[in-house]
N, C-alpha and C positions, 0 to 999 in steps of 0.2 A: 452195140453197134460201133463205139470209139472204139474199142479195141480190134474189131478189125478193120476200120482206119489205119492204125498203129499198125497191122500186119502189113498191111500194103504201103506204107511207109518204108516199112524195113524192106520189100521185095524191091521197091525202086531206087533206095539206096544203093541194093546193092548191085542193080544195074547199072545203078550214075558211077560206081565204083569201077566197073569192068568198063566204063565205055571212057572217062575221063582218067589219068594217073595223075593224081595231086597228094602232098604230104600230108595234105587233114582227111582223107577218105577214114583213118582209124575212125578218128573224132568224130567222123559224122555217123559211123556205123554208130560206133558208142551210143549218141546222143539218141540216137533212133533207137537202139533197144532200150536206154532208159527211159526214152518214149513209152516203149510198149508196156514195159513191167509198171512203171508209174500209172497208167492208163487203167490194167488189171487189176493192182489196187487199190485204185481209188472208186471202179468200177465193183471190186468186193465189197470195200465198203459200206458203200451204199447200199447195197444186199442185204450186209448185216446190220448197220443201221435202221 
């Protein structure tokens, strides 16, 4: 269920991205997909755990 949180994090970054132009829009993409993959593994994890 977090990770697709995580997705929809990343779909509204990348709207806040197309709608505002600022020099951290990289960074905050970045942080959002290290969002998502951190979320997936830790989501695996658990799985295998």
């Amino acid at each position: 269920m977090y990770c697709i949180f995580a997705l929809v994090v990343i779909k509204q970054v990348g709207i806040m991205a197309e709608t505002f132009e600022s020099e951290v829009n990289g960074t905050v993409k970045t942080f959002a997909w290290l969002h998502f993959f951190l979320a997936g593994f830790l989501a695996g994890l658990a799985i295998w755990l």
